[in-house]
N, C-alpha and C positions, 0 to 999 in steps of 0.2 A: 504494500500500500504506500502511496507517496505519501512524504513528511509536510504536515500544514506549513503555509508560511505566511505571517504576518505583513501585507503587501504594504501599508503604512508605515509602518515601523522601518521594510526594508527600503525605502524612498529615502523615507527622513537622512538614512545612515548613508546616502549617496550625494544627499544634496551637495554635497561645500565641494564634493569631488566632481562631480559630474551633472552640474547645476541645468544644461540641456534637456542631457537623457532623462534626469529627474524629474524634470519641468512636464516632459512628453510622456512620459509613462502615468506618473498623478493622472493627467488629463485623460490618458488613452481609459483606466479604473474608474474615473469619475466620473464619463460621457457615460460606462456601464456598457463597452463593447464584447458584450456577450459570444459575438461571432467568432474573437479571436482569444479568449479569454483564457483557457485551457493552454493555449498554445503558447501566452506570452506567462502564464504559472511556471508551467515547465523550464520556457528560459531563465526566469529570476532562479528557480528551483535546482536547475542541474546546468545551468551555464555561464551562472552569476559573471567569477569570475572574468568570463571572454564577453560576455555581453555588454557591461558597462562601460568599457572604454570602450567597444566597436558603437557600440550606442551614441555615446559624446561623439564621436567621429562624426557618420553619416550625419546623425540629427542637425549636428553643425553646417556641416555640407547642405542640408536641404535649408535650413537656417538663413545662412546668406544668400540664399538663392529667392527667398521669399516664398517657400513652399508653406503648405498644409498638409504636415503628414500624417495627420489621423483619417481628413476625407479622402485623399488621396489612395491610401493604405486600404480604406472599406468600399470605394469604389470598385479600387482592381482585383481586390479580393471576392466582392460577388460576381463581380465579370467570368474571373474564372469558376469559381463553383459551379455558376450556371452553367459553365460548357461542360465542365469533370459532368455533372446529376447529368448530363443530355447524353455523354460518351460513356458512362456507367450503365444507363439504360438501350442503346442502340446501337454499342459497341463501335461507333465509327467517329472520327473527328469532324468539327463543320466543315471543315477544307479538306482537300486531295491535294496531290501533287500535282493534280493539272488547273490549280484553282490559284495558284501565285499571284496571279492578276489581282481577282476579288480580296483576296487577305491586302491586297497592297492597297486598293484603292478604297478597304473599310477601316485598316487599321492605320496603317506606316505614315501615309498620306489622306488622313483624317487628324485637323487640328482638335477637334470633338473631343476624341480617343485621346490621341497622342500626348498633347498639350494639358488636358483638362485633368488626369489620370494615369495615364499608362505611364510613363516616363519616369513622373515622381512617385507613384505607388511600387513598382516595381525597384526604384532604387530603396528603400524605404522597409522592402519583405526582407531585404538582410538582417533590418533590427527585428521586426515584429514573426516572421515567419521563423520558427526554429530551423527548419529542415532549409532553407537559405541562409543562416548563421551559420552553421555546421558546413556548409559548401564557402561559404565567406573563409574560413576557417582553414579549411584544405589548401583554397587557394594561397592563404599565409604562409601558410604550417611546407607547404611542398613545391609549388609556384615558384613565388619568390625568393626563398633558398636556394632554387635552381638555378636563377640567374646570378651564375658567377663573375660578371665583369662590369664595374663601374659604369665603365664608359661604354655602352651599347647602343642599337637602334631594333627598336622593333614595330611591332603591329598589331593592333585589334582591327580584327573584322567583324560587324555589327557590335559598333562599341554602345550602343542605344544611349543609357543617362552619362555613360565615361566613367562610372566606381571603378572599372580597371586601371583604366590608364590615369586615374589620379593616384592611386597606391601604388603603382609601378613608378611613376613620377616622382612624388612624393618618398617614397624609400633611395632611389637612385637618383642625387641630383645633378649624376652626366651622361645618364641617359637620355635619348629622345625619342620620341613614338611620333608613327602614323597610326592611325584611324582612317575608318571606311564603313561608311552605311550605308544603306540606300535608301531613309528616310531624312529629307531636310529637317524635319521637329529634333530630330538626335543632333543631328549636325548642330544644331541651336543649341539645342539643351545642353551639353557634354561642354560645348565652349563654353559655354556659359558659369558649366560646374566648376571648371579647369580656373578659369580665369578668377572667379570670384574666390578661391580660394587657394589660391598663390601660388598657382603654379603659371611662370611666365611665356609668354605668347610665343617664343623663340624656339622654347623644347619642345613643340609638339606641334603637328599638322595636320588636320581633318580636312575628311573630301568625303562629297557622294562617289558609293562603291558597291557594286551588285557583283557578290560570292557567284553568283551564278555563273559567273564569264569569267576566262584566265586571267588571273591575278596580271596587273602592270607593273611588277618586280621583276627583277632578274633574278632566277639560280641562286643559292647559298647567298640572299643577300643578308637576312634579321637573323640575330640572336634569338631573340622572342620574339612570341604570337600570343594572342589572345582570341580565341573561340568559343565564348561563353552563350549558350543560351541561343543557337544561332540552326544548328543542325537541324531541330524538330520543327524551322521555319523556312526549309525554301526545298523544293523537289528534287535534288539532282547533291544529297549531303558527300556521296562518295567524290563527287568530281571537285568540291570544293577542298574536301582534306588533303587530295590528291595535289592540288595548288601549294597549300600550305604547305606540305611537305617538302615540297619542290622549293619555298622559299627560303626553307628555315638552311643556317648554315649546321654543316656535321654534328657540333655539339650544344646547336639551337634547342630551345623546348617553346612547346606549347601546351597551353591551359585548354582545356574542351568541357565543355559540359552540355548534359542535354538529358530530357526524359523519357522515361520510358511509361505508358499506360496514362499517358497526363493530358490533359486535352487544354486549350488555352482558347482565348481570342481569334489566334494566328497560326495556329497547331497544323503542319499538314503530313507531317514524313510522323509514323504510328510504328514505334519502335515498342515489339512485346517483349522481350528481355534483354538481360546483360549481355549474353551471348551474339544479340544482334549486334549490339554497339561495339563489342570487343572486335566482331570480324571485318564489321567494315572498318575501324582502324586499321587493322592489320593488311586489308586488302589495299591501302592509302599509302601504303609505304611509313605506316609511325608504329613505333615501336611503345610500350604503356613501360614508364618508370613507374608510378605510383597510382593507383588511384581509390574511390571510395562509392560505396553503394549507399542509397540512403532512403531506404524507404519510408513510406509517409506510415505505416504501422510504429515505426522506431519512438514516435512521438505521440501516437494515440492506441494505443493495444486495441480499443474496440471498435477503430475505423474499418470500415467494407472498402474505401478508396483505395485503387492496385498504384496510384503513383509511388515513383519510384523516383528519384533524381542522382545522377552520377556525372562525376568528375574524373578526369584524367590526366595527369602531366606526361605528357608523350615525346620523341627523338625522331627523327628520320631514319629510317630505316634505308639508308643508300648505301 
């Protein structure tokens, strides 16, 4: 049985440190967001610890940005549920892989979605989602350990709010990233997060960028890559890692993530197990240094939901 926890009490003892995440969590308990209630127990519960200072971080970051992350946060979280209850019962996601188009022109390119919601709720499920803390975490914990050289360049593809590329930023201050989406709201957004939070306009450079088409790099050019969140949205995921692969140099790494059983907004490539996602890396030419399974049971024992979410820091396999 979990151990009660006094959720006042443990605020109070966070305040002087973490006067943000404090500030946002009171409020999250005192609006009475029963939706997410369970979930955000659990974090204070078994991830104290890692949660409070990732907490002060983001919260910060949405902070100077002038975000709202409590409506933002219960926006995109019934978004998705409604699609999971719909892919729970008819077993299919709203998209196909031959539907790219429609996902682009309801979600990517929908100021509606994108701007009002998606962007900042979804940066934002790293604090309040556990099962995105715990993937927040890997990326720390394995990631960025990986990058062994100062002075680097790399790359996200579909970098959407930029939470990557400011922690790779931010930890490495001579390294430089590219970025690449193919929605202008990211493009905005991401600059926006980079820049209001100091990271300077010189180390970094975003462009509209569709995975779907061969990367405009050369061979062995990036140390790193970032591929978060990106695979289970566009139809053709083998031919994109197959890219990646090609770019990254010998002893380059890339970060991947992506779901399995998980239905979304924008959801089209319906990966049923680990075994799926392991062959198509492997068939991409990347080799798996580490990575982590994480199913949505791990956080709720009496859940019926099959999402599963997984991480991988991978090598070329040349």
């Amino acid at each position: 049985m979990s151990k009660e926890i006094n959720i006042p009490e443990i605020i109070e003892s966070k305040r002087d440190q973490y006067p943000v995440a404090a500030a946002t969590v009171e409020r999250f308990f005192n609006e009475s967001i029963v939706l997410l209630r369970k979930q955000m127990e659990f974090s204070l519960r078994e991830r104290g610890d890692y949660f409070w200072p990732l907490a002060e971080k983001i919260l910060t970051i949405d902070q100077n940005l002038g975000g709202d992350p409590i409506k933002a946060l219960l926006e995109y979280t019934l978004a998705f549920l409604r699609e999971q209850a719909s892919f729970m019962k008819t077993g299919n996601y709203r998209y196909d892989t031959d539907s790219f188009n429609d996902a682009f022109a309801e979600v990517y390119d929908n100021p509606d979605v994108m701007e009002n919601f998606y962007l900042e709720g979804l940066l934002v499920t790293h604090v309040f989602w556990p099962i995105h803390l715990d993937m927040h975490r890997f990326f720390e914990d394995h990631f960025l350990s990986a990058i062994t050289t100062e002075k680097s360049i790399g790359a996200e593809f579909g970098f959407g709010h930029g939470l990557y590329l400011y922690e790779i930023l931010k930890k490495f201050p001579d390294t430089y990233a590219l970025g690449f989406d193919i929605s202008k709201y990211s493009l905005s957004y991401a600059q926006r997060l980079l820049e209001k939070n100091g990271i300077a306009k010189d180390r970094f450079s975003l462009d509209l960028g569709d995975v779907r088409q061969p990367l405009a790099l050369e061979s062995n050019s990036l140390d790193w890559c970032v591929f978060a969140e990106v695979l289970e949205h566009i139809p053709n995921p083998k031919e994109a890692l197959t890219e990646i692969s090609r770019c990254l140099n010998p002893n380059g790494h890339v970060f991947i993530t992506t779901a399995i059983n998980s239905n979304a907004l924008d959801h089209l490539w319906h990966f049923n197990n680990m075994d799926e996602v392991t062959d198509m890396l492997s068939s991409a030419n990347l080799q798996i240094v580490s990575s982590v399974e994480l199913p949505l049971s791990n956080y709720d024992s009496k859940t019926k939901d099959p999402t599963i979410d997984c991480a991988f820091v991978c090598t070329p396999t040349k």
